[in-house]
N, C-alpha and C positions, 0 to 999 in steps of 0.2 A: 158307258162313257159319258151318258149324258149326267147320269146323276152323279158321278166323278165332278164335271165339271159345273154343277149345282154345290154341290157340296163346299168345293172350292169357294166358291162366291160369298155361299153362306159362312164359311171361316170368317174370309175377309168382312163381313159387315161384323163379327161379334168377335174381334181380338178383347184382348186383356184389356188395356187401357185404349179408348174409341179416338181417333190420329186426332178429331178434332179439339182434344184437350188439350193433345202436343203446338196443338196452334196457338191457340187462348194462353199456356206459360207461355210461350215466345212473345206474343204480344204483350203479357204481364209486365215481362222485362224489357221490352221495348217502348211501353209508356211511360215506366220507373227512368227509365234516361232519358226520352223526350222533356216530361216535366223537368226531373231533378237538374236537368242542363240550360234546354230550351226556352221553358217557360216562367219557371221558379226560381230556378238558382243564379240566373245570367246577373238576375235583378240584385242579387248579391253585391258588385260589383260597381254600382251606380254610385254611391259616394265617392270611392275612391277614384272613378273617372270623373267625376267635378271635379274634387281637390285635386288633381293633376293636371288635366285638360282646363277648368274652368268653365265648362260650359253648363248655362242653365237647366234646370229640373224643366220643363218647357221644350225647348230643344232635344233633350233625351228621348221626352217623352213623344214628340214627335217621329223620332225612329221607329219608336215601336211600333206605333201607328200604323207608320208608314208599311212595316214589316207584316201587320196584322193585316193590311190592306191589300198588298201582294198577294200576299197567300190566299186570299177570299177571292182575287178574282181569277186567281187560277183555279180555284176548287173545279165549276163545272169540266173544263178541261181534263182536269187530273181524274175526276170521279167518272169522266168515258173512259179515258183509257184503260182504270183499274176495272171498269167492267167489258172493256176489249180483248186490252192486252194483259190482263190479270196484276193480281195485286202482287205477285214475286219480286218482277221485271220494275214496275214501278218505286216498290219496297228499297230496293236497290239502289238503284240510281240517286232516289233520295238521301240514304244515310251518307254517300258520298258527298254530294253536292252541301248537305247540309256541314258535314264537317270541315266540308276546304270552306266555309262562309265565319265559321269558331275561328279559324288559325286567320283568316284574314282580321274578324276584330281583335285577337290577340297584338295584333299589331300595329291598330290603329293608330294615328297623331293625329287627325283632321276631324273634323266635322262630315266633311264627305267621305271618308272613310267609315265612317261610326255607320253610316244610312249604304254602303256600299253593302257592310258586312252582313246590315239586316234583310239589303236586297237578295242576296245570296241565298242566306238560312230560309228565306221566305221563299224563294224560289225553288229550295229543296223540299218544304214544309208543304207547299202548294201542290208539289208531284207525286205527295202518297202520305208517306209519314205514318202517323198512328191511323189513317183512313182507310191504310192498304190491309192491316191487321183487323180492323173490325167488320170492313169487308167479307172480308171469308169467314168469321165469326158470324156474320150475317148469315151467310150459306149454309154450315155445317151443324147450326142450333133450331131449334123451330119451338120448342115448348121450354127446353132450358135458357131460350137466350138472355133473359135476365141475371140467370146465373153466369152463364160463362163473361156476360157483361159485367160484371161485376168483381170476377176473377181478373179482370183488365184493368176492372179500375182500381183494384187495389193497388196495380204498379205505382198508379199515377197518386195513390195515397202515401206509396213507398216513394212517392220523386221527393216531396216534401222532406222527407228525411235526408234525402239525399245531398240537400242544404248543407248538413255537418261537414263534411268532407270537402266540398266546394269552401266553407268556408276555412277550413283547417289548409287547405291549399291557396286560400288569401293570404294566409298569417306567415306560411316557409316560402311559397315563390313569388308573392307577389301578384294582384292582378293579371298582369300578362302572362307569366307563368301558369298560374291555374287554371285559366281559358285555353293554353294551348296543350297544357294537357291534359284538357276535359276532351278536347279537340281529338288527338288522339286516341283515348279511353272508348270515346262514343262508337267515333269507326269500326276500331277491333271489335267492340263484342256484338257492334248492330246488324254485319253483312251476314255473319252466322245465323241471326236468328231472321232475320230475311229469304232466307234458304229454305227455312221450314214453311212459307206459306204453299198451299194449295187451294186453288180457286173454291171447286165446287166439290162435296162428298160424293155424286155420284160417277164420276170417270173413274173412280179407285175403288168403288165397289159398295160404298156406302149409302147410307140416308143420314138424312140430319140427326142429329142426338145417338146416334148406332142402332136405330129403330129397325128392325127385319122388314118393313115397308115403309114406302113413302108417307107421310102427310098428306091429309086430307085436306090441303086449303081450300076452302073457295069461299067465294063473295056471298054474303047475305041478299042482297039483291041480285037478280036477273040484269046483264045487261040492257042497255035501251035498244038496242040492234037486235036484239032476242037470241043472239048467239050463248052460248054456255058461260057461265062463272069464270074466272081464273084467279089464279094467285096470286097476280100480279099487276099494277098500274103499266100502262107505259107511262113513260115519259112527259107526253101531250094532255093523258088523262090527270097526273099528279098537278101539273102547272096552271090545271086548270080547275082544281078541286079547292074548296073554302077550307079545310085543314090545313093543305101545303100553305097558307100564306099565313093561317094565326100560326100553325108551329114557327114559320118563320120571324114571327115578330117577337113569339117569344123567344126565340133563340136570339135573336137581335140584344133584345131586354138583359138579356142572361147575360150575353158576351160583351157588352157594355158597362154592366158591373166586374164582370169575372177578372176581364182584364186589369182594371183598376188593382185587384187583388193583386194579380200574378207580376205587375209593375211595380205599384207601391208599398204591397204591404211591407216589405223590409223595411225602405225606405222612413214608412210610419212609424213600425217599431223604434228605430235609431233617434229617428225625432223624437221620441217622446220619452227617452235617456235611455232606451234599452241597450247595452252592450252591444258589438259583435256575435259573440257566444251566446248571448242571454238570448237577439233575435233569432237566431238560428236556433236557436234551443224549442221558441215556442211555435217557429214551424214547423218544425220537425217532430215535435208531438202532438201535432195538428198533423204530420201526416200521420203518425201511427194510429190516432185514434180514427181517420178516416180507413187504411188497412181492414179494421175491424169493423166498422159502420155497414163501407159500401158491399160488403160482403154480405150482411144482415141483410140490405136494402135491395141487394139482388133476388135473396131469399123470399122478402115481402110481398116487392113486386110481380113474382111470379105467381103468387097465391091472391092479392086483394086486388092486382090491376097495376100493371106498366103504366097504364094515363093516368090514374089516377094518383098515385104516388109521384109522378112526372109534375102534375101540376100543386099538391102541395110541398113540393120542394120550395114553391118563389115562398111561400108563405114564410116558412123556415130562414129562409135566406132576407126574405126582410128585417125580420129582428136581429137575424146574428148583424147585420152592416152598419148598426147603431150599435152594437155593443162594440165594435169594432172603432169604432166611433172615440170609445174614451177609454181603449186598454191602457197602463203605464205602469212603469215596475213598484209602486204603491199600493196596483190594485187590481192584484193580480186573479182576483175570484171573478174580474171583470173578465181574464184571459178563460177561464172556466166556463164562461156564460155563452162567450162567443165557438167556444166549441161544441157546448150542448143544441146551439142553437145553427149557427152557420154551418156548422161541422155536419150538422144531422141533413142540413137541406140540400149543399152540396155532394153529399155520399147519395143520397137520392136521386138528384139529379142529374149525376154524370155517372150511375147506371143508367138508368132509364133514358137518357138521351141519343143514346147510339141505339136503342132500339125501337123507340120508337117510328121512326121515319120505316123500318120495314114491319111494322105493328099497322101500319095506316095503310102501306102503300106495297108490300111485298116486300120481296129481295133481287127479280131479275133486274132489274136497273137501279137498285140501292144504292151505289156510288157516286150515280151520274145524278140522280134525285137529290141526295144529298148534297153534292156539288153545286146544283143552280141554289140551294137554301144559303149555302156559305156567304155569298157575298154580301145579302141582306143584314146578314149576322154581324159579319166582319165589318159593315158602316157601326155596328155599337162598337168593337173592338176598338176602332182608329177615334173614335168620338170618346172613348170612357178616358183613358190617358191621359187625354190629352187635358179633358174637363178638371181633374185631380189634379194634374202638375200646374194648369192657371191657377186653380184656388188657393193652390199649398204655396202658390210665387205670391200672389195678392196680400192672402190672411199670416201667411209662413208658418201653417199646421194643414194635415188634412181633415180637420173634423167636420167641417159643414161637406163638405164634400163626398164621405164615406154616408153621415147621416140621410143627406140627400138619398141616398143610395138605398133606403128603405121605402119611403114610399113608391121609387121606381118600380122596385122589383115587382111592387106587386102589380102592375100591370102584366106581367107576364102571366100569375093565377088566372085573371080576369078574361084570357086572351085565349085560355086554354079552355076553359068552359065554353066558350063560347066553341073551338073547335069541334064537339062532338066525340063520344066516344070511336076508337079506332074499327076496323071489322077483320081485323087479318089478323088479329094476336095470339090466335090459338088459346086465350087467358082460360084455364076451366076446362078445356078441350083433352078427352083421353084418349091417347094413343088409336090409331084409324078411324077415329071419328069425324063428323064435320063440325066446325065452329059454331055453329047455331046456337 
């Protein structure tokens, strides 16, 4: 009987396909609508609420700020819970909350409405979101996690395309129309894939990656108490360690430029006489070439080093934010430049970012670790906006603005040497070995 129920076990750790992959597609398709809705595609949307509304580039941008700000200072909060109460429970609630916040801007008149409906999405965005799915992608990967990270960011390569359709639902319903049934759209297919997360591999029979044993992690040094290695930071130890606060400044660095991107870029396109269609055209082959990037950069990563490919990302991302600088539909090999260049450093980056925090620090309290980093971050979020919509009211372009935006970045390189390589990454490490 006993080896009956060995046997059993041993099924379950080695099915066909390992449940943790069923995770990483759901969350695929759960990034692919966070961006193509939330982050990317809203921004669609912004001229045609001037020209109606009337209200300044300045004001808008203030929203999002404001929405960016919300959501950062709820992270620590949401990042216990998802390591409490799991990331299913929280997954949940979010897609709800974030979609009644969609049908509320669909029906904005006001100014206080426009900052009600960001209140909302941000409040939904704060209680899990894309955090609740990388979460348990944290859990169920140990040596692959760059790839399954990667496999996620693709979604979020595919949100960028996801522009088309948003914008093609500008053209038949109108602004309000297409928000509220984007609005719509997001709910139905996101409570379903919220269904499929599961906290940890081992309650169901597993190990990380579908390995027949656990992982070997432990710390390179001996603690200072002389007690045993573990796998894991608490909470106390992270907040108090010289990594957690350069990772944090560059993530700061990062989400201060990024936003600018995820607010203005349409906005710049249009300025600078791109079309409707034409804008949308070159995001959205900005998303497919990042599809195939971050997928490569997952692969990289996992062979030359998660920190290291983490930190020449800002390099990358400094040049493309000057080529970004003076795209316009005349010169368009300038649109070419800024994908070989920003494209390559962002597909880098937003692998490597979801992994590193449990590359430095473990995975038992990865949500809650990442949580306290959020807010630091989120001060560049509400700062970048808001910086690009004064200069583009001032000058009435955004080019000093985006340019600015090269030399910044690279403090984040800078920021990140200076962190130290991670001790928890497994980089190099074969199957039951110890990381040394």
């Amino acid at each position: 009987m006993q080896v009956q129920t060995e046997s059993a076990v041993a099924t379950r750790r080695r099915p066909r396909i390992f449940y943790g992959w069923y995770i990483v597609a759901a969350g695929t398709i759960s990034a692919f609508l966070h961006l193509g809705i939330f982050t990317e595609g809203i921004s669609i949307f912004i001229k045609d609420v001037r020209n109606e509304l009337g209200w300044s580039l300045t004001a808008i941008s203030v929203g999002f700020s404001l929405k960016s700000l919300e959501s950062g200072a709820l992270s620590p909060l949401s990042g216990y819970l998802i390591d409490r109460i799991g990331p299913r429970t929280m997954a949940v609630v979010s897609t709800l909350v974030m979609g009644v916040g969609l049908l509320i801007f669909s029906q904005m008149h006001t100014l206080w409405h426009f900052y009600l409906a960001g209140a909302v999405i941000a409040l939904g965005q704060g209680m899990g979101g894309s955090a609740a799915f990388m979460t348990a992608t944290m859990h169920w990967f140990y040596r692959k996690r760059g790839m399954a990270s990667a496999v996620i960011a693709m979604g979020r390569g595919w949100g960028y395309v996801g522009v088309l359709p948003l914008s093609l639902l500008l053209v038949v319903l109108g602004w309000r129309g297409a928000v509220a049934a984007a609005a719509i759209a997001f709910m139905a297919m996101s409570l379903p894939l919220a269904l499929t997360l599961r906290h940890r591999p081992e309650p169901y029979g597993y190990f990380p990656d579908g390995a027949s044993e656990p992982p070997q992690i432990v710390r390179n040094e001996a603690r200072a108490d002389g007690s045993q290695p573990r796998d894991s930071f608490t909470v106390a130890e992270a907040l108090k360690s010289w990594p957690f606060w350069m990772i944090a400044i560059s993530n700061l660095v990062y989400s201060f430029t990024t936003q600018i991107q995820h607010v203005h870029m349409i906005p710049h396109l249009r300025n600078e006489g791109f079309s409707i269609p034409a804008a949308a055209t070159v995001v959205a082959v900005y998303g497919g070439t990042q599809v195939v990037v971050r997928l490569i950069a997952g692969w990289v990563g996992d062979r030359i080093g998660r920190h290291r490919l983490f930190m020449f990302s800002f390099l990358l991302l400094a040049m493309g934010w000057v080529a970004l600088a003076y795209v316009s539909p005349s010169a368009l090999w300038v649109v070419g430049l800024f994908y070989l260049t920003f494209g390559a450093g962002q597909a880098a980056h937003t692998v490597t970012a979801q992994t590193i925090v449990a590359d430095y620090f473990g995975t038992r309290r990865y949500a809650t670790i990442r949580g306290f980093m959020n807010p630091i971050s989120v001060l560049g979020g509400v700062m970048g906006p808001i910086f690009a919509g004064v200069l583009f009211d001032v000058f009435g372009n955004y080019r000093l603005a985006l340019t600015l935006l090269g030399p910044i970045s690279l403090l984040g390189f800078l920021v990140l040497i200076m962190a130290g390589k991670p001790t928890l990454s497994g980089e190099g490490e074969q199957p039951g070995t110890s990381p040394h």
